[in-house]
Phi, psi and omega in degrees: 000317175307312197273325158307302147347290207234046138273347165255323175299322185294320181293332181285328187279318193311298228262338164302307181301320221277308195274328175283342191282311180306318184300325168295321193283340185230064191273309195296303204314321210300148168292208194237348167189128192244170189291159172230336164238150189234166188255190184300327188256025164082018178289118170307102190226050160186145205224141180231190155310140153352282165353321164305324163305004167251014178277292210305289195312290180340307187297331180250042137266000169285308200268009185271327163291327174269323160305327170307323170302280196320281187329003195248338114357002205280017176271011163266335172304147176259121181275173177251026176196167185258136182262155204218155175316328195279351205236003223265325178315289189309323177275339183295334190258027147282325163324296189308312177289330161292313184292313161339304165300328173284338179270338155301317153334315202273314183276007184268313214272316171310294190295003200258313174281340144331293166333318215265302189293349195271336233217090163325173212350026172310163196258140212270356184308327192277341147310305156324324186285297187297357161305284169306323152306303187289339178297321167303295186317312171295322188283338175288293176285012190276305169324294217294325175276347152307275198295004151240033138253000000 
């Protein structure tokens, strides 16, 4: 289970990292003011500071970090069946591979909406996608931890 753990952190910090190093470098290019909210159909329809674009990395590497903390942790999750010594393996590690999964997502979703203020029409679907896939995955894992114990 530890290697699942860091194998979703290490791939979540390579994409953090990855997007603050595009961001420094092409920081003078960026304008003095950018979109900062998009409407349901990807429209910009509020505009900020640059500046604001250093809130996303920040937010996910506090949550890339309080999810890693939580995982280390897991007799504190709240499960959806009660865990027993006969069952307690099994759900931590469909727990795990989930929580792995929310956390690449999350830090995926963080760096998308950066993104999103850098790239005129970027497109609002790949947010929608990572959404829908983390919607899966809990609902996948819930079935699976139902159903082992």
């Amino acid at each position: 289970m530890k290697k699942i753990s860091r194998v979703s952190t290490i791939i979540s910090a390579i994409m953090l990292l990855t997007y603050i190093i595009v961001l420094i470098s092409i920081w003078s290019r960026i304008p003095d003011t950018v979109p900062t909210h998009f409407n349901a159909a990807g429209v910009a329809d509020s505009y900020g500071s640059k500046r604001n674009l250093a809130f996303e990395p920040v937010l996910a590497a506090f949550l890339l970090l309080f999810l890693s903390l939580m995982e280390r942790i897991p007799a504190i999750w709240n499960f959806p069946v009660a865990v027993t010594e006969e069952n307690r393996e099994r759900l931590y590690k469909i727990a795990m591979i989930m929580m792995g999964g929310i956390k690449v997502l999350v830090t995926a979703l963080l760096i998308d909406v950066g993104v999103s203020s850098l790239v005129e029409g970027y497109p609002i679907w790949p947010m929608y996608m990572m959404l829908g896939v983390m919607i899966i995955l809990i609902i996948v894992s819930i079935v699976q931890m139902v159903r082992a114990k």
